[in-house]
C-alpha positions in Angstrom: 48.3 3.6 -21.6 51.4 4.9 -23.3 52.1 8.3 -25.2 52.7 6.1 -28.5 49.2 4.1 -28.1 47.5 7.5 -27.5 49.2 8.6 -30.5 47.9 5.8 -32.7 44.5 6.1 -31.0 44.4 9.8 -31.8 45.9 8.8 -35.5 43.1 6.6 -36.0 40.2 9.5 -35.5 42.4 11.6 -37.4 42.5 9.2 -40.4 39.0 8.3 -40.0 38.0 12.0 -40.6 40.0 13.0 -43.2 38.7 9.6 -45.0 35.1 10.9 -44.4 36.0 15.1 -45.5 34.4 14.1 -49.2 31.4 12.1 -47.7 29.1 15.1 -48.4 28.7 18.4 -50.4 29.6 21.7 -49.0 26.5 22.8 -47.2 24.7 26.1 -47.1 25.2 29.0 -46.7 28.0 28.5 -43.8 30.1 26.5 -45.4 29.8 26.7 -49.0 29.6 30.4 -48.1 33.3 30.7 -46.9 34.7 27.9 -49.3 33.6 30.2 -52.3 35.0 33.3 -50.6 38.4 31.2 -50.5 38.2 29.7 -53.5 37.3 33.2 -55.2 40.6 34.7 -53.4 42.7 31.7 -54.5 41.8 32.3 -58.0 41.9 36.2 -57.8 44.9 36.3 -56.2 43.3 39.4 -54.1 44.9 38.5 -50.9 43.5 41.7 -49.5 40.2 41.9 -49.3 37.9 38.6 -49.6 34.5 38.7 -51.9 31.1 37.4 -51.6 28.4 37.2 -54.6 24.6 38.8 -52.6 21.8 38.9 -55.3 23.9 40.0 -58.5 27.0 42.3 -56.7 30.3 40.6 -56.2 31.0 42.4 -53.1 33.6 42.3 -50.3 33.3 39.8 -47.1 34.8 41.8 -44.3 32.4 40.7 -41.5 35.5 38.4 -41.0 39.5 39.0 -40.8 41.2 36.6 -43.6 43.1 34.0 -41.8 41.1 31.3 -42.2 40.0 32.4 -46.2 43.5 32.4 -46.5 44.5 29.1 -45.5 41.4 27.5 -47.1 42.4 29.6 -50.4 45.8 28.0 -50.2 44.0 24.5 -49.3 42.3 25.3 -52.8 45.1 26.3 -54.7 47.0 23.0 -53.8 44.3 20.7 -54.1 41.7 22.2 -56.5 38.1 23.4 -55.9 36.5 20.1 -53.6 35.2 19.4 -50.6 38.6 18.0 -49.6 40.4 20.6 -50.2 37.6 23.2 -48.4 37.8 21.4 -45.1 41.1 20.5 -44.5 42.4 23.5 -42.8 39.9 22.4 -40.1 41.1 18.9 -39.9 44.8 20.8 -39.7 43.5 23.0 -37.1 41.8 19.8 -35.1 45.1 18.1 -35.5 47.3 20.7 -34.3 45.2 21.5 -31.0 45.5 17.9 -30.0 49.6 17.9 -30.5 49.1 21.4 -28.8 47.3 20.5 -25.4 49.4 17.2 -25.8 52.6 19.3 -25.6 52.1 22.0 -23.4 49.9 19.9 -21.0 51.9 16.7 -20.5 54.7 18.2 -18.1 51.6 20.1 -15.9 48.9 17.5 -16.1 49.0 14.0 -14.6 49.4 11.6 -17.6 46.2 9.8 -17.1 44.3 12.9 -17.5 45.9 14.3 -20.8 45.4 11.2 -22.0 41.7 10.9 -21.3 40.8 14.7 -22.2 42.6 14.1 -25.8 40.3 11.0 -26.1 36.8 12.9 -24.7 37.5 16.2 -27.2 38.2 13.7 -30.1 35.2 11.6 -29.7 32.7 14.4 -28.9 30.5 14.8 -31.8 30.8 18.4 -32.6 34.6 18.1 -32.5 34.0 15.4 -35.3 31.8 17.2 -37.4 33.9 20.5 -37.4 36.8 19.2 -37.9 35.8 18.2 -41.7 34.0 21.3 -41.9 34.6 24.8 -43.5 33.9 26.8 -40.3 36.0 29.4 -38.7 35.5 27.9 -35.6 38.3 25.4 -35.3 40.7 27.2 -36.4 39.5 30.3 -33.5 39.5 27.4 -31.3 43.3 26.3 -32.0 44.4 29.7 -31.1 42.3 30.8 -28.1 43.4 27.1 -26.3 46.8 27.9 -27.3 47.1 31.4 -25.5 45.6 30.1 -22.8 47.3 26.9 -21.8 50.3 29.4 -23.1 50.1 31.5 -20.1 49.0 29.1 -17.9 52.8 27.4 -18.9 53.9 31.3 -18.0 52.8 30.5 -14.6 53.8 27.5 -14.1 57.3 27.8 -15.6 60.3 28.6 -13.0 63.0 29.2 -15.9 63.3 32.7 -17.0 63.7 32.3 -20.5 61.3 30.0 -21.2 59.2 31.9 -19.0 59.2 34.9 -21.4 58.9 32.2 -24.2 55.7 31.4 -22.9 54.6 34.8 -22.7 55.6 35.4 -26.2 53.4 32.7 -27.7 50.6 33.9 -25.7 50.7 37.1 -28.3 51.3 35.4 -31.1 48.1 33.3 -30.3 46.3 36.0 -30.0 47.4 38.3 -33.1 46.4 34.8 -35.0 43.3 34.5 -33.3 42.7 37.9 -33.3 43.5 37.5 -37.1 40.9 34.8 -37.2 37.7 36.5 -36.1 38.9 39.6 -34.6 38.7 41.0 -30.7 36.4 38.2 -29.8 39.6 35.8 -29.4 41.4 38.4 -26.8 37.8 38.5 -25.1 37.4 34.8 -24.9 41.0 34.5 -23.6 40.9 37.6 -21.2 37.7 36.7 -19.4 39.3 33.4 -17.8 42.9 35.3 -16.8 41.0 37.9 -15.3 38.9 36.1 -13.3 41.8 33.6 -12.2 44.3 36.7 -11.4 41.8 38.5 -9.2 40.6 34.9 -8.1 44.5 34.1 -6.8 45.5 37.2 -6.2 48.0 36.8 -9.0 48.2 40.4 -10.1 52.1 40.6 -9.3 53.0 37.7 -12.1 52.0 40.2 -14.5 55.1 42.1 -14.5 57.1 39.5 -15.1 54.9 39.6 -19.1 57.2 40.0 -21.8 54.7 43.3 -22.6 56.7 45.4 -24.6 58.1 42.8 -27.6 54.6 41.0 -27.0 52.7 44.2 -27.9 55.1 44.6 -30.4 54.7 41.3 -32.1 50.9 41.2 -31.7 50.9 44.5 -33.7 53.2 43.6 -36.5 51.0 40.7 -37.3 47.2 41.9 -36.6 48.0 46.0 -38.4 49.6 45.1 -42.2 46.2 43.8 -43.2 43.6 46.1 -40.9 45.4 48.9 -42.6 45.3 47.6 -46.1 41.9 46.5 -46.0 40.7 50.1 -44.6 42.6 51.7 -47.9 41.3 49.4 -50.4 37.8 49.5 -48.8 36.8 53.1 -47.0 34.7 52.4 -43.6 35.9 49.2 -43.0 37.2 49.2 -40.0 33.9 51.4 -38.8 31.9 48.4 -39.8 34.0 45.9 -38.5 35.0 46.8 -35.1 31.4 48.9 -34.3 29.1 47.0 -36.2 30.6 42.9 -36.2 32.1 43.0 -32.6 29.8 45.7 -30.1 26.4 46.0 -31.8 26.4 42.5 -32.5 26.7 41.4 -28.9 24.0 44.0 -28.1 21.6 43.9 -30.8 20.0 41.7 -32.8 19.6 44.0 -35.4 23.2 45.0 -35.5 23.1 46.1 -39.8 24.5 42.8 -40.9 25.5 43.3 -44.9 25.7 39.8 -45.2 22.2 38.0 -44.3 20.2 37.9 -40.8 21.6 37.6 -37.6 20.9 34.2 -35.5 18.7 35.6 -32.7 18.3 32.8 -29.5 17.2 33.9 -26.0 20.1 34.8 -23.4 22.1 32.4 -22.0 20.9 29.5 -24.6 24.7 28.9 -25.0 24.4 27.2 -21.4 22.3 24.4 -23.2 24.4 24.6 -26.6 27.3 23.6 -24.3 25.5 20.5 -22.9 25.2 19.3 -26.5 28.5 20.4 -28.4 29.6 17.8 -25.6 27.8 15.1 -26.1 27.7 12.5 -24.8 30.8 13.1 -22.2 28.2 16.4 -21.0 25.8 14.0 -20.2 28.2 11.9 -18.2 29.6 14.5 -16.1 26.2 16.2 -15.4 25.4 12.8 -14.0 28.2 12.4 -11.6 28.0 16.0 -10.7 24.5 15.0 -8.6 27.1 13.2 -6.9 28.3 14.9 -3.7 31.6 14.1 -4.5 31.0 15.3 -8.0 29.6 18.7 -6.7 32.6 19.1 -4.2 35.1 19.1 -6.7 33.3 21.2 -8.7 33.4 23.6 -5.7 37.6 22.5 -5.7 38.5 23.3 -9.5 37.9 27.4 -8.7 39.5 27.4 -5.2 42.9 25.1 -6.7 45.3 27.7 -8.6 47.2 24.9 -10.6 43.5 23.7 -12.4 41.4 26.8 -11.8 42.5 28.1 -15.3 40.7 25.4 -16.9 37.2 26.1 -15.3 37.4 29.5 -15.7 37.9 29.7 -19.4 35.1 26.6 -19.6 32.9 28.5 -17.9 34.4 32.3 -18.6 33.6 31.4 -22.1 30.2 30.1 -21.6 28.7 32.7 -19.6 30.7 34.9 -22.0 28.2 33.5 -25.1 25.1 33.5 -22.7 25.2 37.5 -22.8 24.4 37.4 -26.8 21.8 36.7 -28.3 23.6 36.1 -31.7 25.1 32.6 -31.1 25.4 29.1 -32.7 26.5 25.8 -31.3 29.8 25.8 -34.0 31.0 29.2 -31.2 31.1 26.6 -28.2 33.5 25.0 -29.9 36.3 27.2 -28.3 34.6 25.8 -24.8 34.8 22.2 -25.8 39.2 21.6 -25.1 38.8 23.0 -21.6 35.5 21.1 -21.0 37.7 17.8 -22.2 40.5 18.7 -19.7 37.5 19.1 -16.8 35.6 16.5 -17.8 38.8 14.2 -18.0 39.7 15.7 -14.2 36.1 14.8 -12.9 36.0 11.4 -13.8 39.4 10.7 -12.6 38.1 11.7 -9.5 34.9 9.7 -9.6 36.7 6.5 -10.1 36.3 6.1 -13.9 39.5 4.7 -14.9 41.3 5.5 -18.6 40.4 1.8 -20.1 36.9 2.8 -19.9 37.2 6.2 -21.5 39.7 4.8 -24.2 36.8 2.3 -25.2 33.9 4.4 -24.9 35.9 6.9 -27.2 37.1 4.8 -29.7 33.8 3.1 -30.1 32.3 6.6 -30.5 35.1 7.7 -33.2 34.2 4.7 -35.1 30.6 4.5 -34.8 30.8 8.2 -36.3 32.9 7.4 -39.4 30.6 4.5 -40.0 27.0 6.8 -39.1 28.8 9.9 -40.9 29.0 8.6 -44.5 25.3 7.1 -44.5 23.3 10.3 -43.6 21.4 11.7 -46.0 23.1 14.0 -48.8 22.5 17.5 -47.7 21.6 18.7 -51.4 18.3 16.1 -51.2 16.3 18.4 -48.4 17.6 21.7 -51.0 21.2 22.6 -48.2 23.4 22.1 -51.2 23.3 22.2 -55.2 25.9 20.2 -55.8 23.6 17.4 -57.7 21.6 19.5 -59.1 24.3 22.0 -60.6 26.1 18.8 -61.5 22.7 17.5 -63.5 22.0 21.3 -65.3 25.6 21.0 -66.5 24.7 17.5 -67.9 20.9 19.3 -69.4 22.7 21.8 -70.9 25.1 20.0 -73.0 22.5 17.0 -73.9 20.3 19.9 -75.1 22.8 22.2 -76.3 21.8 25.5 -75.0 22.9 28.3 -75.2 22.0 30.2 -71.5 22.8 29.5 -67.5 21.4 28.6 -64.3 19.1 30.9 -63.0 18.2 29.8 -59.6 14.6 31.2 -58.6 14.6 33.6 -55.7 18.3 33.7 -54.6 21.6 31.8 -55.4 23.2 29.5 -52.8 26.5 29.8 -52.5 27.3 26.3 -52.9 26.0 26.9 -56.7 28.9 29.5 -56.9 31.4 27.1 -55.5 30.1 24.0 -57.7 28.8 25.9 -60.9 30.6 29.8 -60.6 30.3 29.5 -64.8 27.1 28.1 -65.0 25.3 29.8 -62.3 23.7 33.6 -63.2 24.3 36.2 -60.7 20.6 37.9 -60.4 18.8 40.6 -58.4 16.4 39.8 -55.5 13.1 39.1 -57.6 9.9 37.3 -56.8 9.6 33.8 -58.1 7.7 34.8 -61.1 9.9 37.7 -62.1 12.8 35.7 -62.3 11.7 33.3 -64.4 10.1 36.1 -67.2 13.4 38.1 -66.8 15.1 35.1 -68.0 12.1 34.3 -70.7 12.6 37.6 -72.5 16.8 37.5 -72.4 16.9 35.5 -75.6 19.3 32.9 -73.9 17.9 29.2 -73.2 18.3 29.2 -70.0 17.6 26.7 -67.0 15.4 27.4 -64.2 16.2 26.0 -61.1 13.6 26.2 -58.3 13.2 25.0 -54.8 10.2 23.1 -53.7 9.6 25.2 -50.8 9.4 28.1 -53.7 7.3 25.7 -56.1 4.1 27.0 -54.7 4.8 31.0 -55.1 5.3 30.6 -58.7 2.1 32.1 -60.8 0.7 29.2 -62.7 1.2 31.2 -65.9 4.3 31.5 -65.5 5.0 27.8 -65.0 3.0 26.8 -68.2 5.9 28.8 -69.8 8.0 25.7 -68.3 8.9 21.9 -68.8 10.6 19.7 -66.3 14.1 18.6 -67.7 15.3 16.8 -64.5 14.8 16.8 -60.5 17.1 15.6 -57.5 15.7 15.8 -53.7 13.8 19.1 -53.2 15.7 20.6 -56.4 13.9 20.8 -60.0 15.0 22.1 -63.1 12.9 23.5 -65.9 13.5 25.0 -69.6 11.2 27.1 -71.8 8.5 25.0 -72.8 8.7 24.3 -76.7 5.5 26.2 -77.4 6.7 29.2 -75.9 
């Protein structure tokens, strides 16, 4: 295959997933979560310090440095307040790690294998889903592959300038990814070159580090907004660096300000990596029953030139197993080095590139045909889209006068769809809500989840009429006797 039919390949998943970005409404609370902190900062113009709406406070978000609410918030500005808009910084982010690996891999990697690891990451069905989603993830990911196949080109490289180029980028991958989510990118990055420097005994290559400018440039991009943020919001840093990136990794309980932490047993990111792959995991698990399979295995540590790769794949797993407080979206940083491994296995198993261009393309397609036909997320209640969309409509059919007031708590995507329809309100019981909003002397609209439908006193819902319903959304108004 040549590097132009690759390219067109690689075009075509690209196209397909940008086509598919607006398929379906911003989803809660991840995404439509972050989307409405960008699209708040975009219209603010507080570059400093992003905010979040819990219960009736606009507060700030600073569980989270700002890269990626700034890039979406520029996304936004350009573009407007839509889906497409939200997720293209990760479609950005997806198409710059393929032209990344593709660059810096192509003059260290046999052709045939670049080649078949670009086609396994873009067909794998988390990589497709993220990249048209508003996750931090891909964007973490771009610059955590990018430091390390960085300083694996620092090892590599025999001329000394481009050798201390090398090392350069390195830092400014990490001051970006370290501006992404903070010191979980150097973590994720250090692991692996640890483990391969004491592995190879490499430990005299690190003198030749450009150290002193790359500290240098590291902290002229990662300081300006840590310090900022700190005056502009007391205790940040205290919270972010103690409470976001130690307890967190320790605790379950770790005083998150911004909603529950995802508890899962340890080492359950072992079996999240077996799916964020799929179905090339399932493939390579097969072929590693193999004898061969298990002897290269065995040969990817012990080999200094491909040892990098299956350390951070696995440096990074094992790395996730020791928290408890991890989703499949964070083995996402995993998945390029699992597509350069996977891509190395089969090429030693015999599986030859024709194969793995048509399995992935039929994959890429099959997903922009699948993707578009799944069910809305707003019908099982995971976005208000519709239904915000269908208030708007009551209101002005009915002329009233009041809001939304969403029983029990808000979703963020009502912010992001409705942020001048939708009432900020206290944590109240179902009830409460509702008679809060009774005795405000506004006609307001009353929208309630069906899980929720059941909680509501039946006095209070006699004080109700239907107006309209969509999935597990329905909205009510005061009844006319009332």
């Amino acid at each position: 295959m040549s590097n132009r039919t690759l390219l067109v390949l690689l075009g075509l998943f690209l196209a397909i997933r940008a086509i598919t970005l607006p398929s379906h409404p911003l989803t809660d609370d991840t995404e439509a979560r972050y989307a409405t902190v960008a699209k708040d900062m975009a219209y603010s113009g507080d570059w400093v310090t992003p905010r979040i709406w819990i219960y009736e406070n606009h507060i700030p978000y600073l569980g989270k440095p700002p890269l990626h609410f700034w890039v979406t918030a520029l996304s936004i500005h350009l573009f407007g307040p839509n889906e497409f808009a939200a997720r293209l910084p990760s479609l950005a982010g997806a198409a710059l790690l393929i032209i990344l690996m593709f660059v810096i891999l192509r003059r260290r990697v046999e052709s045939e294998i670049i080649q078949s690891a670009l086609m396994i990451l873009s067909s794998s069905a988390l990589f497709f889903v993220l990249a048209g989603a508003v996750v931090i993830d891909m964007i973490l990911t771009l610059f955590i592959t990018g430091a390390v196949l960085s300083y694996q080109a620092f090892l590599t490289e025999r001329v000394r300038l481009r050798k201390k180029l090398w090392s350069l980028s390195v830092f400014v991958f990490l001051s970006l990814g370290f501006l992404t989510k903070g010191p979980v990118a150097v973590v994720m990055f250090g692991i692996p070159v640890f483990l391969h420097t004491l592995l190879h005994k490499k430990w005299t290559t690190l003198k030749d580090h450009a150290w002193l400018p790359g500290i240098l440039i590291f902290l002229v991009l990662t300081i300006p907004w840590f310090w900022l943020a700190e005056i502009r919001n007391p205790g940040f840093l205290k919270y972010f660096f103690y409470n976001e990136n130690i307890l967190r990794f320790v605790t379950h309980d770790f005083g998150d300000l911004y909603g529950k932490g995802h508890v899962k047993p340890y080492g359950f990111a072992l079996i999240l990596l077996l799916l964020v792959g799929l179905p090339w995991t399932l493939w390579s698990m097969a072929l590693l029953f193999r004898k061969q399979g298990r002897k290269w295995f065995i040969h990817s540590f012990k080999d200094e030139h491909i040892s990098l790769i299956t350390l951070s794949l696995t440096g990074i797993t094992f790395f996730l197993c020791l928290t408890r407080a991890v989703l499949m979206t964070y083995l996402l940083t995993a998945l390029p080095f699992f597509a350069v491994w996977c891509a190395m296995l089969l090429r030693k198993s015999g599986i030859r590139l024709k194969t793995i261009t048509l399995v992935s393309v039929a994959l890429v397609v099959l997903y922009g045909i699948v993707y578009p036909l799944l069910p809305s997320p707003d019908i099982h209640g995971y976005s208000a889209k519709n239904i915000v969309q269908l208030g708007r409509q009551a209101k002005a059919r009915l002329s009233l006068d009041g809001g939304l007031v969403f029983v029990t708590n808000v979703p963020y995507s009502a912010y992001f769809y409705g942020q001048d329809l939708t009432l900020p309100q206290p944590k109240d019981s179902n009830g409460l809500s509702i008679l809060k909003g009774l005795d405000s002397g506004k006609d307001h609209l009353y929208v309630v989840k069906r899980k929720y439908q059941r909680s509501i006193p039946p006095a209070t819902l006699d004080k109700l009429e239907q107006i309209c319903a969509f999935g597990d959304w329905t909205v009510y108004r005061a009844a006319q006797h009332h």
